[in-house]
mmCIF file as Biopython writes it, N, C-alpha, C and O atoms, coordinates in Angstrom:
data_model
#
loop_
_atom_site.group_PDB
_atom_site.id
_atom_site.type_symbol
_atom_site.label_atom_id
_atom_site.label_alt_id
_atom_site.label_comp_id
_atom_site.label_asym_id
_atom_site.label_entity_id
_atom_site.label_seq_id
_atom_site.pdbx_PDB_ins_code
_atom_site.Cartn_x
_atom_site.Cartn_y
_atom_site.Cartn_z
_atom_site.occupancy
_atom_site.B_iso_or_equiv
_atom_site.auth_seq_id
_atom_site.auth_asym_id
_atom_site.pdbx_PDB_model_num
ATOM 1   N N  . UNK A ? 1  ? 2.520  13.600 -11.238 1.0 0.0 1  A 1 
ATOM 2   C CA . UNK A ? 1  ? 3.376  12.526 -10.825 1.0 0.0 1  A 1 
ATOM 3   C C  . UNK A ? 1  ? 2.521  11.468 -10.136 1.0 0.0 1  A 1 
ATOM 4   O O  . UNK A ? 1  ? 1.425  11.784 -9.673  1.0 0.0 1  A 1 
ATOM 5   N N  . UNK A ? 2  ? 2.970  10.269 -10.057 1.0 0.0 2  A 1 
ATOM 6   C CA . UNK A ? 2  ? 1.950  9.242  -9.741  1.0 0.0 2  A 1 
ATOM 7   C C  . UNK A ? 2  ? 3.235  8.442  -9.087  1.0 0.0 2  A 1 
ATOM 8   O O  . UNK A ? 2  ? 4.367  8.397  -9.570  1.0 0.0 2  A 1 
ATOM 9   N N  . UNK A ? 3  ? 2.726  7.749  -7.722  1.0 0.0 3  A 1 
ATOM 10  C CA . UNK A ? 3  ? 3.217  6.896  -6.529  1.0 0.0 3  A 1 
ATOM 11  C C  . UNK A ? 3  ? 2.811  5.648  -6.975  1.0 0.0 3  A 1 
ATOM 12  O O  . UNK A ? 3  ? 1.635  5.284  -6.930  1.0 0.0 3  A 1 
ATOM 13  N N  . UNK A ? 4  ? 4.125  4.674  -7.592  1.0 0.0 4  A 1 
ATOM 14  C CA . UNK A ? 4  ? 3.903  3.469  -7.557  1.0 0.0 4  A 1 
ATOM 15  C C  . UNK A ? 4  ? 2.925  2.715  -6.372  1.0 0.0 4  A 1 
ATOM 16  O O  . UNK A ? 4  ? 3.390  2.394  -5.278  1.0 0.0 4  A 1 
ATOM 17  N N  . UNK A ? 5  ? 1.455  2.474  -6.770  1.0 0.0 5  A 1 
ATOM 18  C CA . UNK A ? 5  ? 0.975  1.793  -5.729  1.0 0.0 5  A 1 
ATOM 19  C C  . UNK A ? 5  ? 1.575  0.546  -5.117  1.0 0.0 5  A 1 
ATOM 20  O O  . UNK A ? 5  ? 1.170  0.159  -4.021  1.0 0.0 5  A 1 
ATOM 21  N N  . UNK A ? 6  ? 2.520  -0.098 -5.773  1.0 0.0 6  A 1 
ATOM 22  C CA . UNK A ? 6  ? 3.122  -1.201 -5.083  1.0 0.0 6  A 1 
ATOM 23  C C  . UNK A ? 6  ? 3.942  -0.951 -3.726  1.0 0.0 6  A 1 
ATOM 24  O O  . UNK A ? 6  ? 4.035  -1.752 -2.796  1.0 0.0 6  A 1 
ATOM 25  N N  . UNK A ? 7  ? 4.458  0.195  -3.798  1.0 0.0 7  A 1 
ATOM 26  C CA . UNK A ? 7  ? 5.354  0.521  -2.794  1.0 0.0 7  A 1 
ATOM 27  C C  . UNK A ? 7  ? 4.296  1.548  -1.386  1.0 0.0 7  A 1 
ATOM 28  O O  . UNK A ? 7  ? 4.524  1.726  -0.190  1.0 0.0 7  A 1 
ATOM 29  N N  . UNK A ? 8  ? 3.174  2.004  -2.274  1.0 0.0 8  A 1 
ATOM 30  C CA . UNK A ? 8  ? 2.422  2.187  -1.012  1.0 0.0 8  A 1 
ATOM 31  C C  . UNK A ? 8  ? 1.746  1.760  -0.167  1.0 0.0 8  A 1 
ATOM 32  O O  . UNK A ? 8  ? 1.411  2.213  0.928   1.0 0.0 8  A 1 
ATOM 33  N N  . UNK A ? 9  ? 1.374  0.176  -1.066  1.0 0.0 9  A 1 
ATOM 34  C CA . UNK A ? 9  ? 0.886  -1.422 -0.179  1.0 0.0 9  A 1 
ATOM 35  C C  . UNK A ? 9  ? 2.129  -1.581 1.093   1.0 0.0 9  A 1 
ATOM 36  O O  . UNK A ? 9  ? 1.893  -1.756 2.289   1.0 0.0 9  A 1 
ATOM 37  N N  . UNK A ? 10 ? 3.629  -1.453 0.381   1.0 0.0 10 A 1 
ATOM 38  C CA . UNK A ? 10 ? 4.624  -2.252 1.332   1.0 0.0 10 A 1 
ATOM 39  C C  . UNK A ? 10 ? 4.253  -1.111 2.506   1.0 0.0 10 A 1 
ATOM 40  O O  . UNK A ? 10 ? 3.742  -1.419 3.583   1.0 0.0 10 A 1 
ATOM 41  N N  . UNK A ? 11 ? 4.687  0.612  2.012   1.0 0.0 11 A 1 
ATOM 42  C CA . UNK A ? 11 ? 4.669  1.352  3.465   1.0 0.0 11 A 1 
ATOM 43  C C  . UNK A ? 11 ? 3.612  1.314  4.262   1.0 0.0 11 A 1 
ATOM 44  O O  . UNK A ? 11 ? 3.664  1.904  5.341   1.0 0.0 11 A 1 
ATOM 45  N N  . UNK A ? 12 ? 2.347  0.542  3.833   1.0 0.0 12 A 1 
ATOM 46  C CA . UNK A ? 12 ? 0.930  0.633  4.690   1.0 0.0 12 A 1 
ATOM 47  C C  . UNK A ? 12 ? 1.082  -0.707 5.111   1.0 0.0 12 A 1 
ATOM 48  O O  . UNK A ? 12 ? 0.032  -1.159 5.567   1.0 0.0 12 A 1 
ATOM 49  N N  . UNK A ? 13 ? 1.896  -1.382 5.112   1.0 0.0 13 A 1 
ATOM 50  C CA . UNK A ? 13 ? 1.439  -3.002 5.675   1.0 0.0 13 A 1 
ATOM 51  C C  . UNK A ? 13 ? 1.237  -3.336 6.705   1.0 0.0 13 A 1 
ATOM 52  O O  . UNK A ? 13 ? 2.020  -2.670 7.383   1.0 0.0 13 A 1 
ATOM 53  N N  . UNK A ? 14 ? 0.619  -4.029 7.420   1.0 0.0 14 A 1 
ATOM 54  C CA . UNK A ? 14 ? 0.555  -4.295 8.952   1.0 0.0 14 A 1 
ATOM 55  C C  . UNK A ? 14 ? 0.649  -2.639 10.029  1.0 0.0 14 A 1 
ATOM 56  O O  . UNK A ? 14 ? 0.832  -2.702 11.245  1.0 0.0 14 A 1 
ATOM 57  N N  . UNK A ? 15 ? 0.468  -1.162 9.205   1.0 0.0 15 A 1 
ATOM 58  C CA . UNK A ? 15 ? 0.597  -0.229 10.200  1.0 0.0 15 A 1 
ATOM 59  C C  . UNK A ? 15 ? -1.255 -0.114 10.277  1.0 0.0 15 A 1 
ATOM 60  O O  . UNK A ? 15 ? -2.130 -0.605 9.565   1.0 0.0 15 A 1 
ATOM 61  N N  . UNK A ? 16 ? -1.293 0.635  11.301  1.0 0.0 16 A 1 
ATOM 62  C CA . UNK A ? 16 ? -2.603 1.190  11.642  1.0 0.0 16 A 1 
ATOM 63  C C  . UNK A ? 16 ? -3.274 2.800  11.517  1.0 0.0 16 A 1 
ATOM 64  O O  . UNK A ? 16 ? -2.492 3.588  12.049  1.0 0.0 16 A 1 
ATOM 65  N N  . UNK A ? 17 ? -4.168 3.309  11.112  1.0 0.0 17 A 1 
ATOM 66  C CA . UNK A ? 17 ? -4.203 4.573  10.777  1.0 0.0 17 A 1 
ATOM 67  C C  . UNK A ? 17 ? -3.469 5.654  11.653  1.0 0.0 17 A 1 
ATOM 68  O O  . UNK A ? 17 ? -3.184 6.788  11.266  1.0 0.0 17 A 1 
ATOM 69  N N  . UNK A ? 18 ? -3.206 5.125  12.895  1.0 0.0 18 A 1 
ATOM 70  C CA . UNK A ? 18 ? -2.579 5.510  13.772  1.0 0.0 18 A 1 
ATOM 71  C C  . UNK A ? 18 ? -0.610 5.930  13.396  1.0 0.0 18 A 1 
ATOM 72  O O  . UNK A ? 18 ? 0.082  6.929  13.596  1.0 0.0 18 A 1 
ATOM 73  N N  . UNK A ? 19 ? -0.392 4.811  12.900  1.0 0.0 19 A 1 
ATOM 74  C CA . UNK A ? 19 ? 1.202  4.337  12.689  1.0 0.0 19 A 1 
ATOM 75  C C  . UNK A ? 19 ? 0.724  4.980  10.718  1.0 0.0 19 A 1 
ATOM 76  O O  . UNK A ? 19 ? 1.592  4.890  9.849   1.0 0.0 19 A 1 
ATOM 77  N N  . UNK A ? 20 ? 0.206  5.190  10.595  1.0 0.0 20 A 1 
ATOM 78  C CA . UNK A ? 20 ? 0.561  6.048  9.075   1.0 0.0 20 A 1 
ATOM 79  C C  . UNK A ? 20 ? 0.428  7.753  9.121   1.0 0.0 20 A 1 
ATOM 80  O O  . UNK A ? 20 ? 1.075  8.600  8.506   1.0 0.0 20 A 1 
ATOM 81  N N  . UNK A ? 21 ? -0.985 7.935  10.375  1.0 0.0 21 A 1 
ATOM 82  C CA . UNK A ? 21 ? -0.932 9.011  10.247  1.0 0.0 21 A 1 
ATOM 83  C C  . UNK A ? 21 ? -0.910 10.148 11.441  1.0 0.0 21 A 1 
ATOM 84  O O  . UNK A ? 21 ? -1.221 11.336 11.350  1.0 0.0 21 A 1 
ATOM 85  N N  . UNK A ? 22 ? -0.424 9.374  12.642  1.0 0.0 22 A 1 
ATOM 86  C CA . UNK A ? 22 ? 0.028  10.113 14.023  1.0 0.0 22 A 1 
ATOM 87  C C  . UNK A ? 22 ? 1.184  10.892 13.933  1.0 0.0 22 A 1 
ATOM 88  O O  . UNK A ? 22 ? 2.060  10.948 13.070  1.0 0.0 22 A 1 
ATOM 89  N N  . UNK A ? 23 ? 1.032  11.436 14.907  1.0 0.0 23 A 1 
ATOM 90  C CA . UNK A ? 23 ? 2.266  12.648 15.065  1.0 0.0 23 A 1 
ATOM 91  C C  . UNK A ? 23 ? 3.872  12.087 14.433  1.0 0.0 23 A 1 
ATOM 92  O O  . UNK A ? 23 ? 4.728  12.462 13.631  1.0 0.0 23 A 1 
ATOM 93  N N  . UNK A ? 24 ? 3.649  11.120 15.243  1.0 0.0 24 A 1 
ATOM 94  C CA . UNK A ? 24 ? 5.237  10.182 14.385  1.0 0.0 24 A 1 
ATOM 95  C C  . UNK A ? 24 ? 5.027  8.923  13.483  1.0 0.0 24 A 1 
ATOM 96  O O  . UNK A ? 24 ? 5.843  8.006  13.394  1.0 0.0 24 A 1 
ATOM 97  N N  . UNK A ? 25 ? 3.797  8.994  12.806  1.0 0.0 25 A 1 
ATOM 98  C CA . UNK A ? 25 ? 3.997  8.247  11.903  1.0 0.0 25 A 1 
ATOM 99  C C  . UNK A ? 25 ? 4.531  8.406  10.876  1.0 0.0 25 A 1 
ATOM 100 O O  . UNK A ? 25 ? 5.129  9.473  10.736  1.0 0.0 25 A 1 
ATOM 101 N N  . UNK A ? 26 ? 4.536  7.343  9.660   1.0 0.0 26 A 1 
ATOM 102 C CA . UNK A ? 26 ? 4.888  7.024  8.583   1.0 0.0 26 A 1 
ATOM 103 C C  . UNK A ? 26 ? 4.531  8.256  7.857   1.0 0.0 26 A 1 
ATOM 104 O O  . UNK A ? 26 ? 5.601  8.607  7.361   1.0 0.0 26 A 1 
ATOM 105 N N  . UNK A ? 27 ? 3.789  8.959  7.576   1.0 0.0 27 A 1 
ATOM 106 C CA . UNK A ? 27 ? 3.995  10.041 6.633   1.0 0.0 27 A 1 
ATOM 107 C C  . UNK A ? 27 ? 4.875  11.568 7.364   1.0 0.0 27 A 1 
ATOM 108 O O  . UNK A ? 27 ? 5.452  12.354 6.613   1.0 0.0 27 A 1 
ATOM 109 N N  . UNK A ? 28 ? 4.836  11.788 8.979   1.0 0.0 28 A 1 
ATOM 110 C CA . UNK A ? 28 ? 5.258  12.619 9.081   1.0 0.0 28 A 1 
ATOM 111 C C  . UNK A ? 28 ? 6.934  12.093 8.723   1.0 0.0 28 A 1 
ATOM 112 O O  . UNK A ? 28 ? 7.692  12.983 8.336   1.0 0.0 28 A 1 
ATOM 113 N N  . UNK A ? 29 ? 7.333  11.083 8.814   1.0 0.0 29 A 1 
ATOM 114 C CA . UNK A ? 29 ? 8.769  10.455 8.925   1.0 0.0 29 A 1 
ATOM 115 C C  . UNK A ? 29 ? 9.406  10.902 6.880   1.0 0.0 29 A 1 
ATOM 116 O O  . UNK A ? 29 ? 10.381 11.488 6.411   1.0 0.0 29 A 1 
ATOM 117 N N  . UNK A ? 30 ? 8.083  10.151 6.239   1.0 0.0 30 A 1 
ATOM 118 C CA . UNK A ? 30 ? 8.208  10.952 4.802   1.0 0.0 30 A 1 
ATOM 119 C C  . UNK A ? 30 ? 8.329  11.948 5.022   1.0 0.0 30 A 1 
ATOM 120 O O  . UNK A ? 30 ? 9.449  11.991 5.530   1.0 0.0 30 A 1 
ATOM 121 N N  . UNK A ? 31 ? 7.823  13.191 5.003   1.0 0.0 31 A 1 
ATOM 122 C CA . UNK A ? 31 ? 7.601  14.267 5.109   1.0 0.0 31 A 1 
ATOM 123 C C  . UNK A ? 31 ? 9.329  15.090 5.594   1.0 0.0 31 A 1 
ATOM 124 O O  . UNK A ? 31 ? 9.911  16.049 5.088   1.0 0.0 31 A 1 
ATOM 125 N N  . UNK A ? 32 ? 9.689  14.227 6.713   1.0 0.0 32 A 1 
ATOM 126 C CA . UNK A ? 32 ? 10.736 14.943 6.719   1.0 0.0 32 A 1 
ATOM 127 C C  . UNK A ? 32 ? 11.757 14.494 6.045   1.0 0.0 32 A 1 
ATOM 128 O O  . UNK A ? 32 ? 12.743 15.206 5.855   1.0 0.0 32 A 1 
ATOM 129 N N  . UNK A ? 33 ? 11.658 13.153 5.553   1.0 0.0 33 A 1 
ATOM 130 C CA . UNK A ? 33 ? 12.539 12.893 4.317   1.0 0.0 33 A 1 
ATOM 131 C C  . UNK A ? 33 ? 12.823 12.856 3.321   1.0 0.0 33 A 1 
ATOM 132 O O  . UNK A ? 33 ? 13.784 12.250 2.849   1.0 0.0 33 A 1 
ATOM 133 N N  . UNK A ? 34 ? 11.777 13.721 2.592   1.0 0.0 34 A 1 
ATOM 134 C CA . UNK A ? 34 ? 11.697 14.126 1.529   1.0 0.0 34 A 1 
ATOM 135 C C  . UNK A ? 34 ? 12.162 15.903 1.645   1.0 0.0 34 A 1 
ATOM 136 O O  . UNK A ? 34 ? 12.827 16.523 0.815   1.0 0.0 34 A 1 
ATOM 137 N N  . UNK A ? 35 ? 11.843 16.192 2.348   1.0 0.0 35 A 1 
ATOM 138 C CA . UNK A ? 35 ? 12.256 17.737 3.070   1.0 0.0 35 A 1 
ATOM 139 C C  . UNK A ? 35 ? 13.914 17.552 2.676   1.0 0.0 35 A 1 
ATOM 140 O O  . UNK A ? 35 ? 14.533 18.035 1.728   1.0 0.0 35 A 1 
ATOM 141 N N  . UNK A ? 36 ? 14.371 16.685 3.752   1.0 0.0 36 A 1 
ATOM 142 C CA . UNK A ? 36 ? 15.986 16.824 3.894   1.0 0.0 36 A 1 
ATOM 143 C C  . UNK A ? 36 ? 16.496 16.827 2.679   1.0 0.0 36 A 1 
ATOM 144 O O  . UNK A ? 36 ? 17.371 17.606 2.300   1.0 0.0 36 A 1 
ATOM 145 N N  . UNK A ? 37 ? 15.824 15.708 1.819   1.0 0.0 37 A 1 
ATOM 146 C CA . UNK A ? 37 ? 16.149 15.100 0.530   1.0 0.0 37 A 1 
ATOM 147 C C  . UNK A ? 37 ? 16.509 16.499 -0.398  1.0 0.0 37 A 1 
ATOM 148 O O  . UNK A ? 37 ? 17.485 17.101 -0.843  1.0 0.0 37 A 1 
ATOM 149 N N  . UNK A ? 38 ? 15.191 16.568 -0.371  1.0 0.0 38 A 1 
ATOM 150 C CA . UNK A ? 38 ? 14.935 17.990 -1.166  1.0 0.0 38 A 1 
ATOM 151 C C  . UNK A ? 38 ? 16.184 19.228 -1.133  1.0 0.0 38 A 1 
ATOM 152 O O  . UNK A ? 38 ? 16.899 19.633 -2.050  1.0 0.0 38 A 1 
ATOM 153 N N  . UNK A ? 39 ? 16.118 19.635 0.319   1.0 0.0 39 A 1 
ATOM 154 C CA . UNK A ? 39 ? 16.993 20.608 0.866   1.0 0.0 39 A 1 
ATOM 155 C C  . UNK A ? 39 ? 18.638 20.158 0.120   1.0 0.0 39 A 1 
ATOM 156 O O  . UNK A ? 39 ? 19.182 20.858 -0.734  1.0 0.0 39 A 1 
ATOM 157 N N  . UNK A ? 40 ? 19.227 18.859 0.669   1.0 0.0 40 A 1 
ATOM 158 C CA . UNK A ? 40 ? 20.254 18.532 -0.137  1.0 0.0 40 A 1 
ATOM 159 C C  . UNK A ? 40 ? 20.674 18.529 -1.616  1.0 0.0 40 A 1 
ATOM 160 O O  . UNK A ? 40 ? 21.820 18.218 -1.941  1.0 0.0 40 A 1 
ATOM 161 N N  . UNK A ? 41 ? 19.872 18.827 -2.376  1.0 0.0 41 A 1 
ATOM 162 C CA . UNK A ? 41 ? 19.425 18.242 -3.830  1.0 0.0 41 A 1 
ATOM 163 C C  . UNK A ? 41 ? 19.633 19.984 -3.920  1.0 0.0 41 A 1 
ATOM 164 O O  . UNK A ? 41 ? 20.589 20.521 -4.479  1.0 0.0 41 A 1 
ATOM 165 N N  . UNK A ? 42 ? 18.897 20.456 -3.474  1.0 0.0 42 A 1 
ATOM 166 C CA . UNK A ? 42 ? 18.623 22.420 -3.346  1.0 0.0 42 A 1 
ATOM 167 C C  . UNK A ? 42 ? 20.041 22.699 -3.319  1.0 0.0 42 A 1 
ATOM 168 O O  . UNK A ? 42 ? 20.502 23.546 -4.085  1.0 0.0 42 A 1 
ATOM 169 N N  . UNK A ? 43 ? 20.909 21.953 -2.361  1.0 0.0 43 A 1 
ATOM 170 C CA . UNK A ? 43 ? 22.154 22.764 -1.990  1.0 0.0 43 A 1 
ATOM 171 C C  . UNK A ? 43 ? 23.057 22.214 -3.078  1.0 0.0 43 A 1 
ATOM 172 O O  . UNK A ? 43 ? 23.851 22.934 -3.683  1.0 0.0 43 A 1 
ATOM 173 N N  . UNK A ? 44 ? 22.941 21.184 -3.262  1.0 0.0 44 A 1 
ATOM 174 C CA . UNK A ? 44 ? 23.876 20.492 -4.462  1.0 0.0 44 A 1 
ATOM 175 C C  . UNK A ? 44 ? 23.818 21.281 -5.898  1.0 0.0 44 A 1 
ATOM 176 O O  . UNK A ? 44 ? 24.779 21.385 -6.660  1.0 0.0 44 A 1 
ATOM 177 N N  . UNK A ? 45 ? 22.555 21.797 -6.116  1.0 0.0 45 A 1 
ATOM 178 C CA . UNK A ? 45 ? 22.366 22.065 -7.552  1.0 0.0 45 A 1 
ATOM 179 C C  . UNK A ? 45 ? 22.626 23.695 -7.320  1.0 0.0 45 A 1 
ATOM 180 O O  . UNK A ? 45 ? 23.036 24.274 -8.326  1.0 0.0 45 A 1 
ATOM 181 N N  . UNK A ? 46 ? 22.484 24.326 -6.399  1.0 0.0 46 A 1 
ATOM 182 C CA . UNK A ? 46 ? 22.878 25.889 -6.271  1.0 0.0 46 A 1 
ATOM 183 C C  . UNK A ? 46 ? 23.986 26.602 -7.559  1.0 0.0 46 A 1 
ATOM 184 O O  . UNK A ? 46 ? 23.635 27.567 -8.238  1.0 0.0 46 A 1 
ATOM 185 N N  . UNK A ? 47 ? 24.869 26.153 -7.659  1.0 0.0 47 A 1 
ATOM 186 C CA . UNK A ? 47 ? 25.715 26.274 -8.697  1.0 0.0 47 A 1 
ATOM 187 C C  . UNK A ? 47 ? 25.189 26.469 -10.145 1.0 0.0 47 A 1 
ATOM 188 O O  . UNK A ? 47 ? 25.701 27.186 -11.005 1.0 0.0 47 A 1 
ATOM 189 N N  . UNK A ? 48 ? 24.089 25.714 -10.258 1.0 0.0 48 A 1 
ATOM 190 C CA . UNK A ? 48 ? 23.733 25.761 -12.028 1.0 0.0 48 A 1 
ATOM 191 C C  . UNK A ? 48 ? 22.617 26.775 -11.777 1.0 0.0 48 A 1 
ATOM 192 O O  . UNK A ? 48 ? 21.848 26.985 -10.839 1.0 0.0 48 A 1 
ATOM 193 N N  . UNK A ? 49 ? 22.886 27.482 -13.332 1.0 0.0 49 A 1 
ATOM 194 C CA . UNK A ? 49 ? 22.248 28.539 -13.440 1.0 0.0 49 A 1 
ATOM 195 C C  . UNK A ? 49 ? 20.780 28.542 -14.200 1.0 0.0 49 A 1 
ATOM 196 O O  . UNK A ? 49 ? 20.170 29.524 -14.623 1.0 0.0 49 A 1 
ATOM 197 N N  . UNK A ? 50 ? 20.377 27.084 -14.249 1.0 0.0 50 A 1 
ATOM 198 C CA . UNK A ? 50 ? 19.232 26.887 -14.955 1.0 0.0 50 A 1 
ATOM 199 C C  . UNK A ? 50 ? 17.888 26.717 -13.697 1.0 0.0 50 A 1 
ATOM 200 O O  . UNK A ? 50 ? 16.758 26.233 -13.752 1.0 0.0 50 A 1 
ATOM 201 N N  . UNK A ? 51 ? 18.701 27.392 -12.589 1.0 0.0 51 A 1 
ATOM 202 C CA . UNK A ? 51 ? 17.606 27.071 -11.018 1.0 0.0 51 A 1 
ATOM 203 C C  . UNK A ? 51 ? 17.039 28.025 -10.960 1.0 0.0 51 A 1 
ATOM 204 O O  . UNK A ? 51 ? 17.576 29.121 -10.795 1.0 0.0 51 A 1 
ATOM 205 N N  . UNK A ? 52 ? 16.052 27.871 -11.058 1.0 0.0 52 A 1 
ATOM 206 C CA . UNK A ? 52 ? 15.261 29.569 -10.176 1.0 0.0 52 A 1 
ATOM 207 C C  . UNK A ? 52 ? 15.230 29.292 -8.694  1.0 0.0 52 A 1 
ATOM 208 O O  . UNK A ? 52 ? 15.618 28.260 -8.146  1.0 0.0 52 A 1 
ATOM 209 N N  . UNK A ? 53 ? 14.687 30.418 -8.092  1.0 0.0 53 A 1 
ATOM 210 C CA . UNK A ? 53 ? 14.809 30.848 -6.398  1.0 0.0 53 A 1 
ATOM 211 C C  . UNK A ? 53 ? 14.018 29.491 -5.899  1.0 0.0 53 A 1 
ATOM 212 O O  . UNK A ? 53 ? 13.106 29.171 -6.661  1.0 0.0 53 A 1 
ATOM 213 N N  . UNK A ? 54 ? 14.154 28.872 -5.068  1.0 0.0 54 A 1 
ATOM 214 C CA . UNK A ? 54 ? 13.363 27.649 -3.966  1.0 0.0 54 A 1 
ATOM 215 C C  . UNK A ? 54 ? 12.535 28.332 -3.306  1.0 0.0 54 A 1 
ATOM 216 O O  . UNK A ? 54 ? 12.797 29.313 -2.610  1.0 0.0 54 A 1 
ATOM 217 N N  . UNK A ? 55 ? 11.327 27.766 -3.524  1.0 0.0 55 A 1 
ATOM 218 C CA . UNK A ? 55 ? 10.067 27.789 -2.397  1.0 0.0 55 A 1 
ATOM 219 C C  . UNK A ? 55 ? 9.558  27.034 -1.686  1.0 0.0 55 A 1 
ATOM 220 O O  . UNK A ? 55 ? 8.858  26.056 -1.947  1.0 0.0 55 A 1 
ATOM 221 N N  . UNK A ? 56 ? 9.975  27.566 -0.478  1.0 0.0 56 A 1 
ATOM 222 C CA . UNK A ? 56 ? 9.309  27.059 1.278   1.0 0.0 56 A 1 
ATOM 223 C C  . UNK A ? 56 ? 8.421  25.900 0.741   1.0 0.0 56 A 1 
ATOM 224 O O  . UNK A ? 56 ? 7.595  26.290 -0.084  1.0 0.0 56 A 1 
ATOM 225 N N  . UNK A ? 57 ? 8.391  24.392 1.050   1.0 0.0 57 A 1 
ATOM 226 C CA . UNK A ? 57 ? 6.945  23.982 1.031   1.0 0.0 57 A 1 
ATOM 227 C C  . UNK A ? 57 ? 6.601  23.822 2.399   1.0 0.0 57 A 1 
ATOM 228 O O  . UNK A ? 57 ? 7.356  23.770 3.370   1.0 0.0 57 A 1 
ATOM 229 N N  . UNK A ? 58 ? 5.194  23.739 2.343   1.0 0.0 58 A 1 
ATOM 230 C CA . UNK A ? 58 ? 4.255  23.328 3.903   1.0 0.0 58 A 1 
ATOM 231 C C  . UNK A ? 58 ? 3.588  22.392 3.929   1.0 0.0 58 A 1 
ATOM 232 O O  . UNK A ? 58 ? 2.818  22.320 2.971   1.0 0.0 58 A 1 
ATOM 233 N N  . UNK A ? 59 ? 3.514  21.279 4.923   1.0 0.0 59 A 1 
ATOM 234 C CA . UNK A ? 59 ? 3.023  20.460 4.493   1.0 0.0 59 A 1 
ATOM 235 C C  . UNK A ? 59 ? 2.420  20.503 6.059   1.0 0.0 59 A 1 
ATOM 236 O O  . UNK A ? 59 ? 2.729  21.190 7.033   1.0 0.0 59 A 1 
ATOM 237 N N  . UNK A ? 60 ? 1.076  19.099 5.780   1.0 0.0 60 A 1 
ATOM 238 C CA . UNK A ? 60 ? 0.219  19.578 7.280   1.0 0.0 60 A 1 
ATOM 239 C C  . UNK A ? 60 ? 0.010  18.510 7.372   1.0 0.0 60 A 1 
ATOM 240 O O  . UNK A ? 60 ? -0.428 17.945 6.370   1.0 0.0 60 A 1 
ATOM 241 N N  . UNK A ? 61 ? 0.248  17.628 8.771   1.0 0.0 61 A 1 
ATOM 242 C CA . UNK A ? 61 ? 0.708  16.414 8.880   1.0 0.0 61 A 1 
ATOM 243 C C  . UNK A ? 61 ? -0.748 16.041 9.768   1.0 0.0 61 A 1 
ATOM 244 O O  . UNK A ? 61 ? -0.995 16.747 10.746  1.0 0.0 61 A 1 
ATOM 245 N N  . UNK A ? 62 ? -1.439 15.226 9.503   1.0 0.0 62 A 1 
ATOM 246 C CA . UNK A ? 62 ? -2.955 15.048 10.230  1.0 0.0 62 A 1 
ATOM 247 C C  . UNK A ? 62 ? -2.535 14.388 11.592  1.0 0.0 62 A 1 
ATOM 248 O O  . UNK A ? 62 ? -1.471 13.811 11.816  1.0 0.0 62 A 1 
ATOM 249 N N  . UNK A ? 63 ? -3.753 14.619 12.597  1.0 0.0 63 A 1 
ATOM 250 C CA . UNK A ? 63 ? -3.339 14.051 13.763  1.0 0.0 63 A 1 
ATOM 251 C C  . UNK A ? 63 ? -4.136 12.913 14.251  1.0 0.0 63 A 1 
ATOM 252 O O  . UNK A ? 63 ? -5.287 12.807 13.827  1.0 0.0 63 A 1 
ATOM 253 N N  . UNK A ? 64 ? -3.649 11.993 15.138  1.0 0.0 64 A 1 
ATOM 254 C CA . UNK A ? 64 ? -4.037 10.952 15.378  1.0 0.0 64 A 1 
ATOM 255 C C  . UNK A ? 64 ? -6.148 11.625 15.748  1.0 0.0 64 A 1 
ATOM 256 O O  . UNK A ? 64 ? -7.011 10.805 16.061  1.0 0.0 64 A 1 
#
């Protein structure tokens, strides 16, 4: 899968390595919104039988 670089210019604009990749930056903020995302999407589709079992992801969020 490949991340439109256009949209990763807009989320890096004017932040600082700090504000992309500190405890509360911009990727930990992804990170959990893609999580929730995910999780919802998990609970929505539970019903169809074309799902196999969900696996835990981990993700490791760098520090300032």
């Amino acid at each position: 899968m490949s991340i439109d670089k256009d949209l990763l210019d807009r989320l890096m604009e004017g932040r600082s390595p700090g504000d992309l990749f500190g405890k509360s930056g911009i990727l930990a903020e992804l990170t959990k919104a893609l999580a929730e995302r995910n999780q919802a999407i998990g609970t929505a589709c539970k019903t169809r039988s074309n799902i196999g079992p969900r696996k835990r992801l981990r993700f490791a969020v760098v520090a300032e």
